[in-house]
N, C-alpha and C positions, 0 to 999 in steps of 0.2 A: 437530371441524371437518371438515365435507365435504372431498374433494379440488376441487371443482369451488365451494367459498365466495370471497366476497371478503373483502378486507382492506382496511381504510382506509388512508391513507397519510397523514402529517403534516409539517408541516416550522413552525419559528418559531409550534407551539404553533396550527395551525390547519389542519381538513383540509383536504386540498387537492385529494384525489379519490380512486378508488376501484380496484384491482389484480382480477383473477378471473383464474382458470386452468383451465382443464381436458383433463387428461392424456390422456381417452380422444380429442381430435380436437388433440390437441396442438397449441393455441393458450391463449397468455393473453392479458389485457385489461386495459386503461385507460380510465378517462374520470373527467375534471376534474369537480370539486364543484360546482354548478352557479351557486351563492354565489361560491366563491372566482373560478368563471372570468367572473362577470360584475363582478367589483369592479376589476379587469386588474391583482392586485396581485401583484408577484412575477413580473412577465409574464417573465421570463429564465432562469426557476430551470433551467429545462430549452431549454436554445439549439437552434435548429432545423437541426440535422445529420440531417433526415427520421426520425427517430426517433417522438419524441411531439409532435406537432403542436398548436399553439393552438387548439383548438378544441372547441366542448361536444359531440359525439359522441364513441360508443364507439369506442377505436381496437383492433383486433387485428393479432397478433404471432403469427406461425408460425416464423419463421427464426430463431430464437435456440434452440431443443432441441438443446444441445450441453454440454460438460463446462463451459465458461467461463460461459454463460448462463441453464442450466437451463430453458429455457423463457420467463423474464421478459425483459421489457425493461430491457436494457445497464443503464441509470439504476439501476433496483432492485435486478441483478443483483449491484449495487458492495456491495451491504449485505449479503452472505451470508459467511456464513467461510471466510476463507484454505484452502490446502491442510489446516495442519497444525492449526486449528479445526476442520475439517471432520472431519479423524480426532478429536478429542477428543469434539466433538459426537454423532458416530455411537456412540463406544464408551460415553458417557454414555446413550445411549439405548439401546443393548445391556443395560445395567447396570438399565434401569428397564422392560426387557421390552418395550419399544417401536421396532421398527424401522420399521414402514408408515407414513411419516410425511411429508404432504405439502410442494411447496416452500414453499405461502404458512402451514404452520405453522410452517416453519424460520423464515419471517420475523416470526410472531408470537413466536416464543423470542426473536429478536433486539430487537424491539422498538421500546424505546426507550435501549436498552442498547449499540447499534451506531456506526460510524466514523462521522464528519458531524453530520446536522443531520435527517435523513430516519426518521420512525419510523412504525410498523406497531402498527395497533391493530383488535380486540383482541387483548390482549397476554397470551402464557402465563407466567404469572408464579414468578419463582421465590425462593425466601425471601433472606432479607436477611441479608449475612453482614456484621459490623461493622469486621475487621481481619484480617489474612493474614499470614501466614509465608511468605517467600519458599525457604526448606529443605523446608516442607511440598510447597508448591507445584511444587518440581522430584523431590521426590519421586515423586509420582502420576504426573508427567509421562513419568518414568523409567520406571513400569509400565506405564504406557500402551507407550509405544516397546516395550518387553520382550514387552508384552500381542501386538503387530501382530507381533512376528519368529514368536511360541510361541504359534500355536495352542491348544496344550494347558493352557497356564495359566488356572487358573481366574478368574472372572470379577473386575473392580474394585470396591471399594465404592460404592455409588451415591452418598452421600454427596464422598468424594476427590474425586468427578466433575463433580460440583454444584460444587464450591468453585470448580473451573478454569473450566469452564465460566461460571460464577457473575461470576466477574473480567473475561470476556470475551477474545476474541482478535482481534487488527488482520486488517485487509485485505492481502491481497500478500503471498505467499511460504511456505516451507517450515517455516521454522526455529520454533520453540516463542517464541510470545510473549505478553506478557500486560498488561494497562492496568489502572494504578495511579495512585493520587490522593495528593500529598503534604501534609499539612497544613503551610504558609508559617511557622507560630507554629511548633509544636510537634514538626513533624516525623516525626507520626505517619502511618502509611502504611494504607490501606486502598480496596479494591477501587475498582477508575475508570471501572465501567461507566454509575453513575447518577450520579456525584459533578460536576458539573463547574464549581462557585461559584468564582468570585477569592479564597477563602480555602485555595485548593490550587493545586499545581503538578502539575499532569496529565502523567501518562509512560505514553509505549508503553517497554516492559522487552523485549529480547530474553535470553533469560535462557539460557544456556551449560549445559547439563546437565553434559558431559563435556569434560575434557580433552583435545582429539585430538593426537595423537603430539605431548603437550608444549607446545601452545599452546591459545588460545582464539581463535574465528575473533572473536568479538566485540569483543576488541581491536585485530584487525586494522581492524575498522570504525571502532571510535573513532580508529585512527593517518588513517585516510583522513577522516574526520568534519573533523578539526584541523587538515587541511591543504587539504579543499576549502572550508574557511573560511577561510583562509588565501588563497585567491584570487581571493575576491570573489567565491563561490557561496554563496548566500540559504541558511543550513538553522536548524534550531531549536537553541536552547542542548541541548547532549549532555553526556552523563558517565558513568562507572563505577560502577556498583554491586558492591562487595566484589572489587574490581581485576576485573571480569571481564564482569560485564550489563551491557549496552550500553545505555543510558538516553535516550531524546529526549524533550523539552516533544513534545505532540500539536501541530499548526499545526489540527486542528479542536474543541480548546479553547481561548479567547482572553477576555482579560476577562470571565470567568463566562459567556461566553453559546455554544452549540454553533454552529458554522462548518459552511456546506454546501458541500461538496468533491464532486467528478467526477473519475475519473481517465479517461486518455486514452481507455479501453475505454469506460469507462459514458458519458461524452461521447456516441460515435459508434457503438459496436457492431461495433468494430474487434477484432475478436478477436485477445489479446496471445499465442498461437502459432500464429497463421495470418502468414505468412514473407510473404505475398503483401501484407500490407498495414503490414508494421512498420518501419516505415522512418522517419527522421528527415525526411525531405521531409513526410514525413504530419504528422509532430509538431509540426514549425512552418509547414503551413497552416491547422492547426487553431489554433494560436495566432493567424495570424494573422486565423482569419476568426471566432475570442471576441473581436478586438479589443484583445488586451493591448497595453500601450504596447513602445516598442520598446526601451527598454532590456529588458524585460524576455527581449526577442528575443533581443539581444544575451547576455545570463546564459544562456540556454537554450543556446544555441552555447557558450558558456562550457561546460557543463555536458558536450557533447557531447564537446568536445578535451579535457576531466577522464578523462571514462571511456574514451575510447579513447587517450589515452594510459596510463592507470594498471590497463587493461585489468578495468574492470568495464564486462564483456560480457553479463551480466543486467539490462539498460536495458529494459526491455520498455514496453510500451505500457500496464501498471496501474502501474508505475514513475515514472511521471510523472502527476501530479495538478494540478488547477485548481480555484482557490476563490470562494466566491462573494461579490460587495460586495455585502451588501442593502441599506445607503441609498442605492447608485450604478445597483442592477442590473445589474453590469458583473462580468464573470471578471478574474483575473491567474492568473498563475502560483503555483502552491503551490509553496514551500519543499523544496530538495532532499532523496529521501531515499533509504536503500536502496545508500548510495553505498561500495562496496566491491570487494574480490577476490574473485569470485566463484565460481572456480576451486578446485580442490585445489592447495596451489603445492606439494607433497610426489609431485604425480605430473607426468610429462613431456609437456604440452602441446605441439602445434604446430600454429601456426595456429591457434588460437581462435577458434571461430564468435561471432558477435555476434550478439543478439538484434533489433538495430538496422538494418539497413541504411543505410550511405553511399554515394549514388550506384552504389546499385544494387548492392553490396558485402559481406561480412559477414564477408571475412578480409584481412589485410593493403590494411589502410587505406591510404592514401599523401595527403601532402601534399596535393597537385592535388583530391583528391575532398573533404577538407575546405573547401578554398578556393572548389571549386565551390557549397557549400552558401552559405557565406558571400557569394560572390557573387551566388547567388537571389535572398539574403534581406538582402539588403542593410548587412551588418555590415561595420560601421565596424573599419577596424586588424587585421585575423586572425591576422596574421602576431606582431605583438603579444601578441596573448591566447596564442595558441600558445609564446613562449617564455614566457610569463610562467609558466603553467599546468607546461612540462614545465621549468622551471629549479629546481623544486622534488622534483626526483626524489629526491635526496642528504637530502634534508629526512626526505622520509617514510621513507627505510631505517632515516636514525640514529633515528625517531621509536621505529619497530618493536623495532628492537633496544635505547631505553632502555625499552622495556615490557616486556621479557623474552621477543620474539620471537625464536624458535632459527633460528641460522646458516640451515641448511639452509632453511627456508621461507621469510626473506629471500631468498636467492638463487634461489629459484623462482617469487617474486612478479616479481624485477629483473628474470628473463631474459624478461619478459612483458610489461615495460614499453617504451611506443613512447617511439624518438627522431627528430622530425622534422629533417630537414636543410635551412632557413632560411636564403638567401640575404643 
């Protein structure tokens, strides 16, 4: 494949149009399929935040050649691998002697193998592996990380590399993770990148290589998982794998058929470390201008007083997703995730940046600036949601400490945790 080919793009099993790039004038391109854009079916898949426009002409994109965009448009951009895919992917392609590798063939690897509902064809196909060991699987994963510290170690099996690769990895974030399909009967487990029938229970797996000073951050996630369910925050059913992976249903596999999600970045083109546009004011004008209902407004404010008081300060703007109704052609809000301590709590924090801005904010939140959000936007009770939300502080210490959370990192998580003062 040319650097400068196109790629078709799919979505609900029909093209819908057509992606091009080229590196040397550092634009790429779009334009609607000229069937699908006269049938006006889907007309919402892509909401009009000036991005990609309704229309049967060729659109080009110059302002996205950056680390979060690579050149694509936001939309397509959501389809490419996380950080820590991204290292596997490269070192896989190190392993097969291939590094010059365009972005639109990174999204023919992805395929129809990727997060959502959005797939890329033609597709570079890679062989079919029938069931997985998750020991295997943290294995390679381990030489990988070892691979990026040492230089000097010699190169990975192409194979090992295949396999992870092969399983796929989620969108957003750092940490090693991987998608897996559960068989409902049998409870056999195999790779979850093509699988997605009502005869499985589809998981993203954050899988815990190491034990850090005596804990696992991933049950820190499940004690937080438990309790922001607990207060009427939307997330998927979660669980432990072998007391320790972090386990969630996908929200974009749902009754056998793939769900087409946006997160806040691929929406708008709102780059999630650009400080100048990440703010919770952004977050629920764009709720409000998809048109979600307003409870759903309401949970997202919920959602806000979760993380700043329980100080998950990694809220970013690929952290929050929207999904798509295709017989309503309407957005909601996707299912919380990502919901955690995001921090070392074994090192001495102060002041905590937030990824988020509150009223213009990013350390020592206060009362007043949540209230003023709530008063924007119209939220019913704040004051309410807020003790509700932090009357559960005692909840989640004792949660941590019956998981076998050590003294010391509770006590580093608590001195992090906000207490508002509530008239």
């Amino acid at each position: 494949m040319a650097p400068n080919d196109i790629i078709q793009v799919h979505i609900f099993g029909q093209e819908i149009g057509k992606i091009g790039y080229d590196p040397q004038h550092r634009r790429s391109s779009f334009q609607y399929h000229p069937s699908f854009f006269d049938s006006q079916q889907l007309n919402n898949i892509f909401p009009n935040t000036g991005i990609i426009r309704r229309t049967p002409m060729v659109q080009q994109y110059s302002q996205y050649f950056n680390d979060t965009f690579h050149g694509l448009p936001p939309q397509f951009a959501d389809s490419l691998p996380d950080r820590f895919g991204s290292i596997i992917f490269k070192t896989w392609l190190t392993s097969k002697e291939e590094t010059d590798i365009s972005i639109l063939e990174q999204l023919a690897y992805i395929s129809n193998r990727g997060m959502g509902a959005i797939e890329y064809f033609p597709s570079k196909k890679l062989p079919k592996r029938a069931s997985i060991d998750l020991d295997e699987i943290i294995e390679v994963l381990r030489e990988v990380l070892d691979l990026k510290q040492n230089k000097s170690q010699s190169k990975l099996d192409s194979q090992g590399l295949t396999n992870i690769f092969k399983i796929g990895t989620s969108a957003g974030g750092a940490r090693p993770k991987i998608l897996i399909s559960e068989h409902k009967r049998t409870g056999k487990i195999i790779p979850g990148d093509l699988e997605y029938s009502d005869a499985y229970h589809h998981y993203l797996v954050k899988l815990s290589l190491d034990q850090e000073e005596g804990y696992h951050r991933e049950v820190i996630e499940y004690c937080y998982y438990f309790l922001a369910t607990s207060v009427g925050i939307t997330m998927m059913d979660s669980k432990l794998i072998d007391d320790k992976h972090f386990t969630t249903l996908r929200f974009d596999r749902q009754d056998g058929t793939k769900q087409h999600i946006l997160t806040a970045t691929g929406l708008t083109g709102w780059d999630f470390k650009n400080p100048d546009v990440s703010s919770y004011e952004n977050l629920f004008k764009l709720s409000s201008f998809l048109r979600v209902p307003h409870t759903q407004l309401e949970e997202l404010y919920r959602r806000m007083i979760f993380n700043v008081i329980y100080s998950n300060t990694d809220d970013h703007l690929k952290n929050h997703s929207f999904l798509y109704q295709k017989e309503k052609s309407r957005w909601s809000l996707a299912p919380a995730y990502d919901l955690t301590y995001a921090l070392n709590p074994l090192l001495q924090v102060t002041r905590p940046s937030r990824a988020m801005s509150i009223n213009g904010k990013r350390q020592d939140i206060t009362l007043e600036d949540v209230l003023k959000i709530a008063d924007d936007f119209t939220i019913k009770n704040p004051k309410g949601i807020i003790r509700e939300v932090q009357s559960k502080k005692e909840e989640l210490l004792h949660l941590m400490s019956s998981f076998g959370i050590p003294e010391k990192v509770i006590q580093g998580i608590e001195q992090n945790i906000t207490n508002f003062v509530i008239n």
